[in-house]
N, C-alpha and C positions, 0 to 999 in steps of 0.2 A: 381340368378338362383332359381330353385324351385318356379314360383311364383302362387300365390292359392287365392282367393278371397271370401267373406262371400256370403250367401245366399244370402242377399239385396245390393250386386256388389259393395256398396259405400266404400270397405277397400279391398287396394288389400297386402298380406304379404308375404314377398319372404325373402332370402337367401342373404347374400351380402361377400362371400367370398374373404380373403386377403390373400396374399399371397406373397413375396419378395426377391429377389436375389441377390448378387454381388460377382464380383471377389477376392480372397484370395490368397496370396503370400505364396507358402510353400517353405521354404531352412531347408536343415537338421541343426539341431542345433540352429537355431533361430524360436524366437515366429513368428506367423501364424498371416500375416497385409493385410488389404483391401488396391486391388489396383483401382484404377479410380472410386473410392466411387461418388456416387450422390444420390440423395434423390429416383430416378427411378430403375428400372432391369437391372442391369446390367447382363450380359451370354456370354456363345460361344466364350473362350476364343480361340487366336491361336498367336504365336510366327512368326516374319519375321525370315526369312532365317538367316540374320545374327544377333538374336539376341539382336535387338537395339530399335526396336517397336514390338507392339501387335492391334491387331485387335480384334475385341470384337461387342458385340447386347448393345444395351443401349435405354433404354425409356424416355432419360431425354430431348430428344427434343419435347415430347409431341406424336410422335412415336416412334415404336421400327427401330431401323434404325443401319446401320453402321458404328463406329466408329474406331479412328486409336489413339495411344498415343505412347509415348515412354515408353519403355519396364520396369518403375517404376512407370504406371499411367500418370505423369504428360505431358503437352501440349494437350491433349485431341481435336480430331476435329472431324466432321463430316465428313464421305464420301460420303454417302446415302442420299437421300430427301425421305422425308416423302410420295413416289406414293404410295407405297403397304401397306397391312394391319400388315405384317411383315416381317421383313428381318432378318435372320439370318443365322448362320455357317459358317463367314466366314474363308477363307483358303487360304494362302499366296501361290504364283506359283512359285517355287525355285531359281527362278530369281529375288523375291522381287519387279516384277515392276507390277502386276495382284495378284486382291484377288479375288478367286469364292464366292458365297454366293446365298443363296434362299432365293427364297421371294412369299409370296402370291400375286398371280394377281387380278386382280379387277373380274376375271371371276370365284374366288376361287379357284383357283389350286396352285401349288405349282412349280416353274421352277428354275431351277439352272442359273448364271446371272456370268457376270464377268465385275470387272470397274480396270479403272486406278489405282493405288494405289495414285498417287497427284488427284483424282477426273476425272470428266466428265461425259460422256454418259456412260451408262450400258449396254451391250453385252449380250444379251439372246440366252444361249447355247442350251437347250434342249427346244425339239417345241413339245414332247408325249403329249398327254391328260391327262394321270394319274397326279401324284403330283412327281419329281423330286427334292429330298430332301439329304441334308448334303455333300456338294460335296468336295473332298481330290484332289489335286495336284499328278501326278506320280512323281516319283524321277527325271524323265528329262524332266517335264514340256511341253510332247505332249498329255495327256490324263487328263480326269477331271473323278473319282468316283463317283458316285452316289447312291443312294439309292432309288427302285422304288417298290412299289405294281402292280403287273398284276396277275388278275387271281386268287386273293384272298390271294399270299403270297409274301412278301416281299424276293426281291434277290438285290445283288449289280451290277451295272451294270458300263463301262465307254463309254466313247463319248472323241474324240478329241474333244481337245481345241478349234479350230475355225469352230466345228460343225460338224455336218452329219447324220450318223444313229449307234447308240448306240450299243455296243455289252455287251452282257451278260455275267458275270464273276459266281457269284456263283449259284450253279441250286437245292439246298436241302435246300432254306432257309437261311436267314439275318437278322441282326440286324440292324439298321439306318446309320451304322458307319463301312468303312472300308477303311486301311493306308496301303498304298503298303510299301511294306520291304528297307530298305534300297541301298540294289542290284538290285534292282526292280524284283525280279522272285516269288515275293509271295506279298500276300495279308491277313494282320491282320485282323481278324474281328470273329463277333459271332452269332450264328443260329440263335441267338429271341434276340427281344430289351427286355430282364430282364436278369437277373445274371445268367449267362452262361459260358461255358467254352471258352477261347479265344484259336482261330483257325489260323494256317497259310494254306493260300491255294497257291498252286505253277499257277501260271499264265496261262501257259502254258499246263496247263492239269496234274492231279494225285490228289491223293488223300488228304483231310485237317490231318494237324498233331497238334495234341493237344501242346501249348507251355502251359498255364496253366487253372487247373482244375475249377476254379470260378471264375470273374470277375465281378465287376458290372457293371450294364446294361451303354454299352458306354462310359467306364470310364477309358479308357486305349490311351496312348499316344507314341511316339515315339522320341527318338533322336540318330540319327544314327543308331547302333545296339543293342540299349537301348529300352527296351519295359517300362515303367512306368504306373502302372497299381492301381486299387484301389477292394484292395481283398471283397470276399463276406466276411461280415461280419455283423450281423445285428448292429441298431444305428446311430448312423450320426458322430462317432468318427472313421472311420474304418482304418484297415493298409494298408498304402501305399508303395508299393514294387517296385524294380528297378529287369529286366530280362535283362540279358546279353544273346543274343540271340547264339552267337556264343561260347561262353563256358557253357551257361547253368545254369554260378551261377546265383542265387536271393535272392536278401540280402531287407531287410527292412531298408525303409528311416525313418518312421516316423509314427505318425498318425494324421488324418486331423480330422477338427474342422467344426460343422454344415454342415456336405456333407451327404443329407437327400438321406434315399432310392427312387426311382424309379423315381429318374430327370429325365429332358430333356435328347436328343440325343448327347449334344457336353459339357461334363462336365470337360473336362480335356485337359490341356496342356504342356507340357515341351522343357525347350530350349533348344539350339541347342548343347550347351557344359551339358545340362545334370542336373545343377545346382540348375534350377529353376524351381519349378512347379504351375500353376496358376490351379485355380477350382473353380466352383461354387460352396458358398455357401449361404444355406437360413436361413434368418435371420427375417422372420416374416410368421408365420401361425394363421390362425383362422378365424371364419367368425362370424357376427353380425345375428339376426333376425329383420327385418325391418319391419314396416307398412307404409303404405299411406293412409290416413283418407281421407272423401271425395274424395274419387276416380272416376274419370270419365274416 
């Protein structure tokens, strides 16, 4: 990036930024271990249904593409082919047999996609113009989440599963990320993608009720009536809290290791019994200053 060239054109000097990601296993009481470590990005963690695999973004194929492992990392495989420039977020359909995900199209937009989970052809949900990003499963798997820009501001929207015309859920503003409630009558999620307060909105119409004061930006998860969230707090060590949404307590789990402020939109996951938590962390920043001598 940055690139700038001398008066006499023959040296051009630019910017060469690095930067690196993967997934982290948090249980309370024990140390904090990479899961499906590779030399590439790993991201976009999300849990199956029954707890026994994970789905996840990975660059180790030479694209960023989708991948599937069992729920410690290991067996590792491809879902994705390398069509689009990127695939990510993906999100298991409560049936475990469909994972949704987004991906850049060749035309640069952004569409929400859905594949088998053993592989095959990919099922393109949403047909908008705009960019269709981070898509969530309903609790009974006839609706897909999404996240759109129209109009200059981001709102969440959904779309049945096997397609149509999308209806609009929140209309004051979103953040990239929003997980319908366990009963299905609400909708987690937060006004702006940065550290915000996490909001339930009831589906069906009324007004958002504050569950808790600060959040960071898309970093909140769910299992069953468990909210699991990653408080504002500046640093990359922050506290990681369990909401018990039906009585209200919130107890702290823990606190997590290189989870840098103002990640990506899908930074957090937790399984289905509550246990286990996976999150992005980064583990290389910095950038070089580069030349090219003889430049043409």
């Amino acid at each position: 990036i940055h690139p700038a060239t001398n008066a006499s054109r023959d040296r051009l000097v630019f910017s060469q930024y690095d930067r690196d990601a993967h997934l982290y296993r948090f249980q309370a009481g024990r140390a904090i271990e990479p899961v499906a470590p590779s030399s590439a990005l790993e991201t976009d963690p999300h849990f199956s249904p029954d707890g026994r695999q994970i789905a996840f973004a990975s660059g180790r194929s030479g694209d960023v593409t989708i991948w599937v492992a069992a729920a410690d990392g290991s067996d590792a495989r491809q879902l994705t082919q390398g069509t689009w420039n990127w695939q990510g977020s993906p999100h298991w359909s409560p049936d475990g047999r469909t994972i949704a995900f987004d991906a850049i199209d060749p035309d640069g937009r952004v569409h929400v996609w859905t594949i088998d989970t053993e592989g095959g052809n990919p099922h393109r949900v949403t047909t908008h113009a705009g960019d269709q990003t981070v898509p969530t499963w309903s609790h009974d798997g006839k609706w897909i989440y999404f996240s759109e820009a129209r109009g200059g501001r981001r709102e969440l929207w959904r779309i049945r599963a096997s397609g149509g015309e999308p209806e609009q859920i929140t209309r004051t503003g979103s953040g990239f990320l929003g997980i319908e409630s366990a009963d299905g009558t609400g909708l987690l999620y937060q006004r702006t993608n940065a550290d915000s307060p996490l909001l339930l909105l009831p589906i069906n119409g009324g007004p958002s009720r504050q569950l808790v004061d600060c959040v960071r930006s898309s970093a909140f998860a769910t299992a069953g009536h468990t909210v699991v969230y990653v408080a504002c707090e500046p640093g990359s060590n922050p506290a990681l809290h369990a909401l018990d949404t039906v009585s209200g307590r919130d107890r702290l789990l823990g606190r997590l290791e290189n989870f840098e402020p103002d990640m990506p939109h899908v930074n957090l996951a937790v399984s289905p019994d509550g246990t286990t938590i996976l999150y992005r962390g980064g583990t290389r920043k910095g950038g070089d200053l580069m030349m090219i001598e003889n430049f043409r």
